[in-house]
N, C-alpha and C positions, 0 to 999 in steps of 0.2 A: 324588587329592591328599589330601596328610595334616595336620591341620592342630593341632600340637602347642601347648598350654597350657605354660608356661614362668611359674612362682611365682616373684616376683624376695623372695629373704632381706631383710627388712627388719631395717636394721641398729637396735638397742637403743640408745639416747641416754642416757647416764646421767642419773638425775634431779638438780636443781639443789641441793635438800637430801638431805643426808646420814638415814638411818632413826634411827641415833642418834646423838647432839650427840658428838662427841671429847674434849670438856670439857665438865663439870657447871657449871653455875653459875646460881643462882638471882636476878632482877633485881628485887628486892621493897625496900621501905624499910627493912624489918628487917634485911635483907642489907647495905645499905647504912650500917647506925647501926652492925652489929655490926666489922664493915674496919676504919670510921673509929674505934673504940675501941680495936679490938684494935694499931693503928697506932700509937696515941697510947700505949699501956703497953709499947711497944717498948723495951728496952735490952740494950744491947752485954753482951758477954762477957769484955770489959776494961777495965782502970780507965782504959788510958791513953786511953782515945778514949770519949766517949759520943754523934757523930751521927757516923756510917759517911758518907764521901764519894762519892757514888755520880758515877761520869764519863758524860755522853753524847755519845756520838760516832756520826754519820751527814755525810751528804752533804748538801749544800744543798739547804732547803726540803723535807728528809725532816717535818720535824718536833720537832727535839730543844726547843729553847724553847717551844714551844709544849705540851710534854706539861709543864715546869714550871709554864707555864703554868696546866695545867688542876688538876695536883695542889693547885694554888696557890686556886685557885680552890674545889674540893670546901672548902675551910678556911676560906677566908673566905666564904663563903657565897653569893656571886655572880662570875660569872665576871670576873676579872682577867689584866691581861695588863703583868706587868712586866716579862718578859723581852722583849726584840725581838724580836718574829718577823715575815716579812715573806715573800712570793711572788715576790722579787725573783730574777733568777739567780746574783746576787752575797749571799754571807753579810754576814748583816747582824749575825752575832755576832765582830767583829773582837777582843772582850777574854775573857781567860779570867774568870770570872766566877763566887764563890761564892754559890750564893745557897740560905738558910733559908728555913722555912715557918714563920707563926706559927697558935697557934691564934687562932680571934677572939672566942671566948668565956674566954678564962684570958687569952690574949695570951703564955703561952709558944712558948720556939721548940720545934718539934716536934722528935723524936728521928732526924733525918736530914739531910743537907746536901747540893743540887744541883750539878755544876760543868758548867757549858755552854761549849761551846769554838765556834770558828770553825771551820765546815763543813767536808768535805771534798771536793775537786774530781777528776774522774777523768784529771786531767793532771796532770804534775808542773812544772808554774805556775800556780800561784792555787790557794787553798782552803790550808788551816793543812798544815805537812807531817808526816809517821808522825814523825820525831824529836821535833818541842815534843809531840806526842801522849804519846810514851813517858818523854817527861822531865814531864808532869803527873801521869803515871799515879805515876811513883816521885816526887813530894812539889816539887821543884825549883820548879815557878812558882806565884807567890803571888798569890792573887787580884787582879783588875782589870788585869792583866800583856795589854799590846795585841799582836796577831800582827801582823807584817808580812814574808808570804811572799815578797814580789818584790822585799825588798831583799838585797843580801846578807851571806850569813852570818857571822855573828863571835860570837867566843863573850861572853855575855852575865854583866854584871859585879853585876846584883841579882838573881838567883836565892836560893831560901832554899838555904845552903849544904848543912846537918846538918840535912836534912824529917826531923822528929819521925814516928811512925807514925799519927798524925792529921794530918799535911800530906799524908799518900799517899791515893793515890784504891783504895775497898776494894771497889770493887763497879764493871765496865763493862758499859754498855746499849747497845747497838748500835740507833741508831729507823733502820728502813725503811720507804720511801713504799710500801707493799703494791701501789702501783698501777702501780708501776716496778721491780720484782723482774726481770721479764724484760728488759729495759730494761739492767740496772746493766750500764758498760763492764768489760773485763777489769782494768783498771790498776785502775778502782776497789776489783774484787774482791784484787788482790792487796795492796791498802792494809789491807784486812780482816785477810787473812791476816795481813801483818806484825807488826799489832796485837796479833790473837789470840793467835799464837805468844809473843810477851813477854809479855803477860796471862797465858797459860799460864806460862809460868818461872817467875814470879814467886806465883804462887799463887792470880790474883784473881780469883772467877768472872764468868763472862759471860753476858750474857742479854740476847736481842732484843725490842723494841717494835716491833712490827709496826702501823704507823700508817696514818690514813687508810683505816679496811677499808670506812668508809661511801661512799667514790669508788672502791671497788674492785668492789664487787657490789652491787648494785642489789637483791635481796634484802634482805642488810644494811642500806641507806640506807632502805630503807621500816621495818625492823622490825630494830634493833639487838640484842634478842632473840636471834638467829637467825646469831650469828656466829659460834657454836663449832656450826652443823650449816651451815652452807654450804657444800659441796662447792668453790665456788671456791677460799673463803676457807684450809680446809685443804689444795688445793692448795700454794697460794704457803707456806703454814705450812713444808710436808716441803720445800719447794724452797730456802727461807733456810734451813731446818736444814742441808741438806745446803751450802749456800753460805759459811756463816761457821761453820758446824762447831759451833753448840750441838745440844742435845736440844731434841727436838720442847717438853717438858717449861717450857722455858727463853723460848718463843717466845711471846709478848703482845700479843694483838691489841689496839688500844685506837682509840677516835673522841676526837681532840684538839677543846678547844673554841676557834673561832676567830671568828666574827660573833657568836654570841648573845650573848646580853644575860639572860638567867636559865639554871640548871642545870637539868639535865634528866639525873632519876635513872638512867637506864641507860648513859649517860655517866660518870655519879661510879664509879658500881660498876667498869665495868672497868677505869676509870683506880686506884681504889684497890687492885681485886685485882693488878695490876701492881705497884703501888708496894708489896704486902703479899710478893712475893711475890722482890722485889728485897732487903727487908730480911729475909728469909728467906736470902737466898740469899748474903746478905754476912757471915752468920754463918762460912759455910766458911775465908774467908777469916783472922778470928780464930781458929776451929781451926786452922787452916792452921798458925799461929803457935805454939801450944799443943802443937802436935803435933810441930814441931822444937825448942820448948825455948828460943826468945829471938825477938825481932822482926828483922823483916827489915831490914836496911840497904843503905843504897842506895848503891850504888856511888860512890865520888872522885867530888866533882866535874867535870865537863868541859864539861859545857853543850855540847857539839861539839853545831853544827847548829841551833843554837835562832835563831829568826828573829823576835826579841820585842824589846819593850820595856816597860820599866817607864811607864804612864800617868803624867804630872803632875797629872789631874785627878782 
């Protein structure tokens, strides 16, 4: 009797951190004072517009209020929560909504302006629909303007008729709950797309906030540090590139602030490199312009599909 040894291959587990970080970025205070300045001497490339409207669009309870939120907060110097934000399953962002940042030591408005909309749902009842979407993006609805998806549609008689090119939104962010990447339904995905596609025609760049990565990895959540070498976290990174079709490049991890009660430096930073990195990127969009020789006009009015109304309050 023969009694053979049989070695069983032990399979190699990739380790949980990356050898080297995918993105550079240093979480020092210095790092921190230098964002927030370089932020503040921000200015446009055109006379007509001087705060870029940057649009945020996700799905409910992604995130989107709460990253104005936080921006909101690196400025005033302790965290503030003026926008709604809420873990609710229903959006609690029912109004299209402008909102500035001031400084709190000058009390100027800072050189960019938010527009928060009501969620989107991966049904086609309930959650704001791609039409009032792509009628904010070209200039048509005017702040505090209320959605209401479940009535029906008629064409809508206070719209801004002739949006100026500082009524058009110059810049879209797509926030993703990092923790639900795999997760996201197909309808939602193709709500994306729809988006994308006219964002694309029209010329406006896009770039994702990949939110919430401190409930995504558990590395992360101990050591915020450690979220440009996370291997999880660059996972979901290449997976939303490939899903809403930006570059890796375009994708921003960020930890929104939501209980605390004081700021916490590695928080501000990445929320700033985002926001630095958004008004970077809305600059294309004024090339954009430059580059064919007049501003863009937005097509007749038609309002076709817009399921809004004007707030009396």
């Amino acid at each position: 009797m023969y009694c053979f040894s049989v070695r069983k291959e032990e399979t190699k587990q990739p380790l949980p951190l990356l050898d080297k970080p995918w993105r550079e970025l240093k979480f020092t205070e210095e790092v921190r004072t230098e964002l927030i300045e370089d932020i503040k001497k921000y200015t446009t490339k055109t006379d007509d517009v001087e705060q870029p409207r940057i649009l945020l669009i996700g799905q409910i309870k992604a995130g989107k209020s709460s990253f104005f939120n936080s921006v909101n907060s690196v400025f005033k110097g302790y965290p503030i929560f003026q926008a709604t934000a809420c873990e609710k399953e229903t959006s609690m962002s029912k109004y299209c909504r402008t909102y500035a940042v001031y400084d709190s030591k000058s009390g100027k408005t800072l050189p960019f302006t938010f527009c928060d909309i009501m969620g989107l749902e991966p049904y086609s009842v309930g959650g704001i629909h791609v039409k009032d979407i792509i009628n904010v993006i070209r200039g048509y609805i005017p702040d505090n303007y209320k959605f209401n998806p479940m009535e029906a549609k008629e064409v809508c008689k206070t719209c801004t008729e002739q949006p100026s090119l500082a009524d058009k939104v110059h810049c879209i962010v797509y926030v993703i709950d990092a923790s639900v990447v795999n997760l996201l339904e197909k309808e939602l995905q193709n709500k994306f797309d729809e988006i994308h596609e006219e964002a694309h025609r029209l010329g406006i760049p896009q770039l994702v906030l990949l939110a919430k990565v401190d409930l995504t990895c558990n590395i992360v959540k101990d050591d915020l540090t450690k979220v440009y070498q996370s291997r999880y976290i660059h996972e979901k990174v290449i997976k939303v590139s490939q899903m809403v079709g930006v570059p890796v490049s375009c994708i921003l991890p960020v930890k929104n602030y939501w209980w605390e009660t004081e700021l916490d430096m590695k928080v501000d930073i990445l929320t700033l490199k985002a926001l630095q990195q958004i008004l970077r990127q809305s600059e294309a969009f004024f090339d954009e312009i430059k580059q064919r020789g007049k501003s863009r006009e937005a097509p007749p009015l038609t309002c076709e599909g817009i399921s809004c109304r004007l707030s009396n309050s």
